[in-house]
N, C-alpha and C positions, 0 to 999 in steps of 0.2 A: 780182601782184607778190609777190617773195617776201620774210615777213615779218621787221620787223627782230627780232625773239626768237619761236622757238616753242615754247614750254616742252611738252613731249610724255608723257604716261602718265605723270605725277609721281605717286609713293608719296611717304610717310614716316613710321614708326609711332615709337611712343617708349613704351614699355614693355608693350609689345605691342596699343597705341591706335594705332590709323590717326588721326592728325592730317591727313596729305594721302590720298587716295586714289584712285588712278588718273586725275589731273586736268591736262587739255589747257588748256592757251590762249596766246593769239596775240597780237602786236603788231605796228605796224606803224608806218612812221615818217613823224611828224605828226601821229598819233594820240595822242590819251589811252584807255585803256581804266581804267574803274572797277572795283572788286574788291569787292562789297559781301555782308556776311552777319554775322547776331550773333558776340559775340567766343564766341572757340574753333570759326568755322566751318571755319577752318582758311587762311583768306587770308595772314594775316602770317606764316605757318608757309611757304606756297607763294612766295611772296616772296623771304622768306629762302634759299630756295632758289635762287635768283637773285641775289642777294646777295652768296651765300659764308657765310652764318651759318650755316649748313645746308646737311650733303650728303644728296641723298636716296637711299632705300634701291633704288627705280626709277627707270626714266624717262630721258630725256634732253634737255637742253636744244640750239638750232639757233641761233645767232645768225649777221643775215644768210644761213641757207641754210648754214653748217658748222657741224659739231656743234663742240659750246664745253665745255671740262673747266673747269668751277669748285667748288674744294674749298675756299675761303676769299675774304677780301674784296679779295685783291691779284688775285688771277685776275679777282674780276669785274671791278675797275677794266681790267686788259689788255684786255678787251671794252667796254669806254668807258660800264661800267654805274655807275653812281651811285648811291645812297639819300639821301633827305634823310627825317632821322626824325623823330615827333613832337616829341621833346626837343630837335630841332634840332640839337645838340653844336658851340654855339659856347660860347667862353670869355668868359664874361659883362663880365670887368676888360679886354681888349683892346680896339682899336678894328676897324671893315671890314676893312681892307685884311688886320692880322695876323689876325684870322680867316680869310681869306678863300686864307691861305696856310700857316697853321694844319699843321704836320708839313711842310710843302714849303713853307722860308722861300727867299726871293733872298737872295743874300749878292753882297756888292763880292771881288774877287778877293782881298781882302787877308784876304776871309773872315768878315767883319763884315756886321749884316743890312742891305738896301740898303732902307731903309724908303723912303726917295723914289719909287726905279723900282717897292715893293711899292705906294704909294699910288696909282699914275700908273696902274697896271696896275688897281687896284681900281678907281679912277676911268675906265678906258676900257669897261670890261666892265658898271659901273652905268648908264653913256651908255644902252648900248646894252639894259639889259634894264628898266630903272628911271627913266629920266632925271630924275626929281622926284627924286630920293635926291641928299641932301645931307651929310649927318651921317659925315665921314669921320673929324674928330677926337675925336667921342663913343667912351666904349665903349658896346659893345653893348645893355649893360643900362641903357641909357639912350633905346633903339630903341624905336618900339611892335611890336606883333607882326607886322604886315604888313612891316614896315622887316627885320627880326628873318629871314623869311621870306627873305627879297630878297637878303642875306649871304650864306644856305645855298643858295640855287640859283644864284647868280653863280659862290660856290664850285664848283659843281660844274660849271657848263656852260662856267667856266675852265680849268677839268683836263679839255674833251673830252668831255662824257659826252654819247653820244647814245641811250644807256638810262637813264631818268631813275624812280626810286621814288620817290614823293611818302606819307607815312606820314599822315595825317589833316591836309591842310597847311591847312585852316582854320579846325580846333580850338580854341575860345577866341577866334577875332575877331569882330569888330562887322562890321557890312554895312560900310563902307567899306573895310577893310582886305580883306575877304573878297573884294569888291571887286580892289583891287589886287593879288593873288593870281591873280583869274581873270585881270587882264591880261598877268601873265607869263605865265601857263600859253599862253595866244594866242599871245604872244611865239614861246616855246619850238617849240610846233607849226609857226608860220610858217619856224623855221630849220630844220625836219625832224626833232626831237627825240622821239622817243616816249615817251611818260609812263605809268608803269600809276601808277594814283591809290587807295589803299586807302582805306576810307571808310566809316560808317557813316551818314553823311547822304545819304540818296535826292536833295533839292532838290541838293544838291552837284554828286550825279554826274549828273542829269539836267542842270545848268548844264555844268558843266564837259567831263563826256565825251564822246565821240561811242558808245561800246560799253561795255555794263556785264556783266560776269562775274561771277555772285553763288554763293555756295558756302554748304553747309550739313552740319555733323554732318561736316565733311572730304572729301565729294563737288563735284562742281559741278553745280550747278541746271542751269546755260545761259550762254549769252554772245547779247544780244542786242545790236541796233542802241537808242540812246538815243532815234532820233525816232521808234519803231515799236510805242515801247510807254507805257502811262501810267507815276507814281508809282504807281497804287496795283496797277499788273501786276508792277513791282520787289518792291513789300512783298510780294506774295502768292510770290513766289518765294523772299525771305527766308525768311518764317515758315512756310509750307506748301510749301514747298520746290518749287513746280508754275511750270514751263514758262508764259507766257500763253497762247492758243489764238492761231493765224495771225488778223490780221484780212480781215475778210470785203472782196472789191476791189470 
């Protein structure tokens, strides 16, 4: 099948430091792929590069099978790419639904914001990825963090995105909420959504991914399969940068 992004020969230096170097990887849609390596191994750098924060100095990116020109975050969006970042970037004093349309408000023809049909539409999109989500008149900062989570991928899988960034999306929650997190990610895959998941929690990307791509010093380690290898075959490729050996059939 051919993959939904194949990000190809990525460079990118920044003051004459190779931040990316020469690094392939792939996704596919329904998949999660994990992205794991100490910070400045260069993953959130490679990313961004997907993104639009970031042009790279190589390389080229393939979405769906045609090459894809993204110089900023409006191009990625035209490729139905997404980010949801650690900070989340919702507006803590609003409630769902105005976050949830946050720079792309509905307005009534007369031009005024049509907060009903914004609610109705918030309320149709939580059904289907949250249905326990209740709290439409709260603001935000009134959410716990799994609820918090749940705003910024509604957001996004609202506006189309079936390239999805997830920036360390269970940072700071308890098992339960971590929890409800894995269950959208489910969610998402069942509708065909591909998620690259950055990450420095091993238990994370062994739960969550199906392929983890770990990077180190700005190269990449490997891309393996999640069922084919242990935790402690992940860490060893973290820290000692080493491939695991095949296992023996």
């Amino acid at each position: 099948m051919t993959p939904l992004v194949e990000m190809r020969n990525i460079s990118l230096a920044f003051g004459g430091v190779k931040a990316v170097d020469n690094v392939s990887v792939d996704l596919h849609a329904g998949e999660v792929v994990g992205l794991l390596g100490h910070n400045g191994a260069g993953k959130s750098t490679l990313i961004k590069v997907l993104s639009g924060a970031y042009q790279a100095d190589d390389g080229v990116i393939f979405i769906e099978g045609a090459k894809a020109s993204i110089e900023n975050p409006r191009d990625a969006r035209k490729y139905n790419v997404e980010t949801i970042y650690q900070t989340l970037a919702l507006a803590d004093n609003l409630d769902a639904a105005a976050n949830l349309f946050l720079g792309r408000e509905l307005t009534t023809r007369s031009g005024l914001l049509d907060e009903g049909r914004m609610e109705a539409e918030a309320r149709k999109i939580m059904a289907r990825l949250n249905p326990n989500f209740q709290n439409f008149s709260s603001p935000v900062s009134a959410l716990s963090g799994g609820q918090r989570q749940s705003v910024a991928i509604a957001r996004a899988v609202y506006f189309n995105a079936r390239i999805l960034i997830m920036d360390e999306p269970t940072a700071a929650l308890g098992p339960q909420e971590t929890q409800m997190v894995a269950e959208l990610i489910t969610q998402l895959k069942a509708e065909g959504i591909g998620i690259f998941l950055i990450s420095h929690d091993i238990h994370d990307v062994m739960t969550l991914c199906d392929r983890a791509s770990v990077m180190k010093n700005g190269k990449l380690v490997g891309s393996v399969n999640v069922d084919d290898v242990t935790d402690d075959d992940l860490l060893s490729m973290i820290i000692l940068g080493k491939k695991p050996a095949p296992k023996a059939s």
